[in-house]
N, CA, C and O atoms as a GROMACS GRO file, in nm:
protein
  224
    1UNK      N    1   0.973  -2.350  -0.892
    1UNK     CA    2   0.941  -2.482  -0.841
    1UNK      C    3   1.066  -2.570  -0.832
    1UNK      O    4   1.087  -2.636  -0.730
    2UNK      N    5   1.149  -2.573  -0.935
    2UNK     CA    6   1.282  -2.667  -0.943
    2UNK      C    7   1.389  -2.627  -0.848
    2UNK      O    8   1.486  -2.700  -0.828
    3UNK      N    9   1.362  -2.451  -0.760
    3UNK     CA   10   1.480  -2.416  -0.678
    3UNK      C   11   1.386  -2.515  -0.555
    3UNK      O   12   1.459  -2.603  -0.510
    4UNK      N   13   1.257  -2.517  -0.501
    4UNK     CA   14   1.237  -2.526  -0.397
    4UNK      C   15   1.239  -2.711  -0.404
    4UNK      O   16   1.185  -2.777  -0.316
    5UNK      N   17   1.291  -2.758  -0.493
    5UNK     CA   18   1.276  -2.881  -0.481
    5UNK      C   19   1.455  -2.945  -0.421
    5UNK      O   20   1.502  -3.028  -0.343
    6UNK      N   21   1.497  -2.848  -0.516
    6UNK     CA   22   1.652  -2.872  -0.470
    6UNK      C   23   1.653  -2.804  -0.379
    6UNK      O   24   1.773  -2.781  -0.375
    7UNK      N   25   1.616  -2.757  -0.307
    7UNK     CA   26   1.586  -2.721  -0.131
    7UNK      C   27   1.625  -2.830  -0.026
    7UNK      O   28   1.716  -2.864   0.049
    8UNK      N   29   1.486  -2.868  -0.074
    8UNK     CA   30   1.400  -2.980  -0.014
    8UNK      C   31   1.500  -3.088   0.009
    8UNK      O   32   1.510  -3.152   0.114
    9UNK      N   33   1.592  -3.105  -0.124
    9UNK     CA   34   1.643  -3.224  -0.167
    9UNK      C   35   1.811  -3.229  -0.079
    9UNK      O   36   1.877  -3.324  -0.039
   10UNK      N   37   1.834  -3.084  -0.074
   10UNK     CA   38   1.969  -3.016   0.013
   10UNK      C   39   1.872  -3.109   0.159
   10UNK      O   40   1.855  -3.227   0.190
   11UNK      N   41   1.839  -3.008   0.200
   11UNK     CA   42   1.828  -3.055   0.375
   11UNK      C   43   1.774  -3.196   0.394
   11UNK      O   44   1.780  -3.238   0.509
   12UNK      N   45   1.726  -3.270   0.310
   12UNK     CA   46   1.690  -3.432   0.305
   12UNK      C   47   1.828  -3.512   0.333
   12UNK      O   48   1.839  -3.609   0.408
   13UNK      N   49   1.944  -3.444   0.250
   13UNK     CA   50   2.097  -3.479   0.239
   13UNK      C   51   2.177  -3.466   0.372
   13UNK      O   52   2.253  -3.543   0.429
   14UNK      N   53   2.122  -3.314   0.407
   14UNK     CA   54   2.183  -3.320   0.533
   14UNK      C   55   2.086  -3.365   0.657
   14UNK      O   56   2.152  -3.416   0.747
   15UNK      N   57   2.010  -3.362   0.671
   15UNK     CA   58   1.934  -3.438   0.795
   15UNK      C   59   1.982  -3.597   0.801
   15UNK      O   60   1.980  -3.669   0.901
   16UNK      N   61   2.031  -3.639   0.646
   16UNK     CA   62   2.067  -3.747   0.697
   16UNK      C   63   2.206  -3.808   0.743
   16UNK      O   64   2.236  -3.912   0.802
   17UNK      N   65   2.298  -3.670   0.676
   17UNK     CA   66   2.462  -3.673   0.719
   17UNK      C   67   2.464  -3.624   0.846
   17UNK      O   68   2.571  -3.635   0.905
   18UNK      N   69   2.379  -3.575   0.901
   18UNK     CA   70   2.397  -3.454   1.010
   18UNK      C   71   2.418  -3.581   1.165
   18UNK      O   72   2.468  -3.540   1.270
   19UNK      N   73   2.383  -3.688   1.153
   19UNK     CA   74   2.370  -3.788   1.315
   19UNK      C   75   2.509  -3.794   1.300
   19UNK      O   76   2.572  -3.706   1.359
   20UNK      N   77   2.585  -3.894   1.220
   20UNK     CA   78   2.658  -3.980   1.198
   20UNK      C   79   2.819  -3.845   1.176
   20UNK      O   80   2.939  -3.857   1.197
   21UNK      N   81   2.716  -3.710   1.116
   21UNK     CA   82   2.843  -3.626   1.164
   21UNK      C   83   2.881  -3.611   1.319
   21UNK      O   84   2.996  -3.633   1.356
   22UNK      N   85   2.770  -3.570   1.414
   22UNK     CA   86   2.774  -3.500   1.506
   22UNK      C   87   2.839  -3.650   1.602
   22UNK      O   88   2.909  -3.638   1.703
   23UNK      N   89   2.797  -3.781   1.543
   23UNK     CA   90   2.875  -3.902   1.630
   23UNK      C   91   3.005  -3.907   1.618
   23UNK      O   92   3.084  -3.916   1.711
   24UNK      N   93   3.043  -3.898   1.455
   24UNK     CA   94   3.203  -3.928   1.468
   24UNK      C   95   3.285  -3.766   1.528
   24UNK      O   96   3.408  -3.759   1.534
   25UNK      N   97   3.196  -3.647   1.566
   25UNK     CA   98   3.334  -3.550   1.578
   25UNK      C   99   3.294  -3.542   1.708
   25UNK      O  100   3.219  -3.451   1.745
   26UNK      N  101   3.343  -3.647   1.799
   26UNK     CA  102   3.350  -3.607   1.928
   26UNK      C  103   3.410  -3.461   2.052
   26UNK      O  104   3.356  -3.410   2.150
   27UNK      N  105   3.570  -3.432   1.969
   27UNK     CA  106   3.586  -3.337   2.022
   27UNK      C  107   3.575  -3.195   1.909
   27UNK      O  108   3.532  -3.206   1.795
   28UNK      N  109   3.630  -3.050   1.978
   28UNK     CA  110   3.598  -2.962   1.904
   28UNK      C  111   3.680  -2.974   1.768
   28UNK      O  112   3.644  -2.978   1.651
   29UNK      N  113   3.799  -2.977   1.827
   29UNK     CA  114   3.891  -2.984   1.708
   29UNK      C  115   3.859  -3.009   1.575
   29UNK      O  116   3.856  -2.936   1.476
   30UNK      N  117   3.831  -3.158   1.596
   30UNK     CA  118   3.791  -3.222   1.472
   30UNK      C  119   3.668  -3.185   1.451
   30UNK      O  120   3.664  -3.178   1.328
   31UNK      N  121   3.556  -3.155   1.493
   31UNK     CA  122   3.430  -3.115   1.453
   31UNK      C  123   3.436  -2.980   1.374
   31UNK      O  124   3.357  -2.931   1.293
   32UNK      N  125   3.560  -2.933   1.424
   32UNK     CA  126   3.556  -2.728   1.361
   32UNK      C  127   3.654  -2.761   1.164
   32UNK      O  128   3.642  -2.720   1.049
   33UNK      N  129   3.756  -2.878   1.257
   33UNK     CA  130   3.799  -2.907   1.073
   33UNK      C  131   3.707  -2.981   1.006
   33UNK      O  132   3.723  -2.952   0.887
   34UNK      N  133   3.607  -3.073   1.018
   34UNK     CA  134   3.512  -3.094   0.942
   34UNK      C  135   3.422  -3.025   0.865
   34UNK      O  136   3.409  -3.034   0.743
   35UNK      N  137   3.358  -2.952   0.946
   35UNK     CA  138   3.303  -2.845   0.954
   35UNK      C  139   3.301  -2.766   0.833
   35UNK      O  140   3.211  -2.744   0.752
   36UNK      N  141   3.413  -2.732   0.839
   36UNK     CA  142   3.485  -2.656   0.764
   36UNK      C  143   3.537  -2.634   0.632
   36UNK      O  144   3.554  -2.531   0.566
   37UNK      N  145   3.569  -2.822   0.601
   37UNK     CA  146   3.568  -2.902   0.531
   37UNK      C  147   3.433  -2.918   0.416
   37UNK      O  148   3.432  -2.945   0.295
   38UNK      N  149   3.344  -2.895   0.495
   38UNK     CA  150   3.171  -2.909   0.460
   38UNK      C  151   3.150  -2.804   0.411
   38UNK      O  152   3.076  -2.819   0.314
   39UNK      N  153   3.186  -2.665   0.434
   39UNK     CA  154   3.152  -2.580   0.377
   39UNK      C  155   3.237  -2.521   0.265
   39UNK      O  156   3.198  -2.450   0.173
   40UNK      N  157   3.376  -2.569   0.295
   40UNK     CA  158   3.387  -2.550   0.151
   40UNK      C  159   3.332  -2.594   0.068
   40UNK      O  160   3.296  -2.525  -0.028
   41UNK      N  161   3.312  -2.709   0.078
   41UNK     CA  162   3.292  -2.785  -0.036
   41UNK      C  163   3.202  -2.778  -0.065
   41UNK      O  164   3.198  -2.798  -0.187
   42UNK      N  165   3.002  -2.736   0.016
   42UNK     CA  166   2.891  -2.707  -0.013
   42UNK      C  167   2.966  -2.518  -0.126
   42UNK      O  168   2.935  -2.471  -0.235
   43UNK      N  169   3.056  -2.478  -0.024
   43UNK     CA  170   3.108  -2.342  -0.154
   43UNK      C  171   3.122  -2.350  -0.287
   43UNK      O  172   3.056  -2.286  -0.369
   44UNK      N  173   3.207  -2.427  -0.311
   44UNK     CA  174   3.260  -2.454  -0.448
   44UNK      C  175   3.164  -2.510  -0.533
   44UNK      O  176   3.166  -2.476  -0.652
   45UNK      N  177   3.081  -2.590  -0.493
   45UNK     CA  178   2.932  -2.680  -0.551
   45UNK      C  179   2.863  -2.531  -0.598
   45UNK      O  180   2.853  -2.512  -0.720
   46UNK      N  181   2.815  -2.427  -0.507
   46UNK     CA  182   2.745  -2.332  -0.537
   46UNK      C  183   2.788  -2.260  -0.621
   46UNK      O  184   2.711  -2.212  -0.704
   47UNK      N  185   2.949  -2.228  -0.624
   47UNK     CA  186   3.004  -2.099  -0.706
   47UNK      C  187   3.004  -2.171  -0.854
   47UNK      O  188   2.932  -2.122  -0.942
   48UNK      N  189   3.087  -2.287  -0.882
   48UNK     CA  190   3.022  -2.409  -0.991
   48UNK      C  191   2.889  -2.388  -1.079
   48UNK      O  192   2.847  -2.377  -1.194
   49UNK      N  193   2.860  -2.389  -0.961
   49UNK     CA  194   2.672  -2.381  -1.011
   49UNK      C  195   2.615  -2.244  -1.078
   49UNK      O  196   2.552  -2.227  -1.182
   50UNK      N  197   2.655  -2.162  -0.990
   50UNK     CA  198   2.616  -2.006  -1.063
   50UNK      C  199   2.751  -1.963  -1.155
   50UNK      O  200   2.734  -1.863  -1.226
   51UNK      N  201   2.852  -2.012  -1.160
   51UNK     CA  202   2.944  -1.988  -1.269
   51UNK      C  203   2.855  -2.056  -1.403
   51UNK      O  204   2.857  -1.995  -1.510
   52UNK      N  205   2.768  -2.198  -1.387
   52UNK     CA  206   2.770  -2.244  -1.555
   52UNK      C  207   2.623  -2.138  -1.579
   52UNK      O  208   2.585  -2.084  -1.682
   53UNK      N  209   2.561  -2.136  -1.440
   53UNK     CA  210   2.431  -2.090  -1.494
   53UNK      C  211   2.498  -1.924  -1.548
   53UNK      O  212   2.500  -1.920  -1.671
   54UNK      N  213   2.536  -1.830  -1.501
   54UNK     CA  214   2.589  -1.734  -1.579
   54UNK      C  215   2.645  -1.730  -1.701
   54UNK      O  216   2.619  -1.651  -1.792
   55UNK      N  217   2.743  -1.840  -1.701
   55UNK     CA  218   2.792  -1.838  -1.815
   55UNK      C  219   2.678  -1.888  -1.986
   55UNK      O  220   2.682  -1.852  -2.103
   56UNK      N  221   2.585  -1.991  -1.902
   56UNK     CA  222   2.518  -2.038  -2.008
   56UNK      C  223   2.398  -1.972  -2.030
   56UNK      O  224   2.327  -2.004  -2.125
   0.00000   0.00000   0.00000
């Protein structure tokens, strides 16, 4: 129940970053380094996450 809530709670986050992304990256360039940008950083949040839960 607590994964499908932090689901829920993920795409609530991005449905609401997702306008105001797709407004400011007008061309590709900057939309592909954003982008990109985003997924690292959704990466590192995850690997974080299953590093403490493993470890603990």
């Amino acid at each position: 129940m607590d994964k499908i809530v932090s689901v829920i709670y993920m795409v609530g986050v991005f449905l609401l970053i997702l306008p105001a992304f797709l407004n400011s990256n007008n061309n590709f360039k900057n939309f592909f380094t954003n982008l990109s940008i985003w997924v690292a950083i959704i990466l590192i949040i995850l690997s974080l996450y299953y590093a403490y839960n493993f470890l603990i």
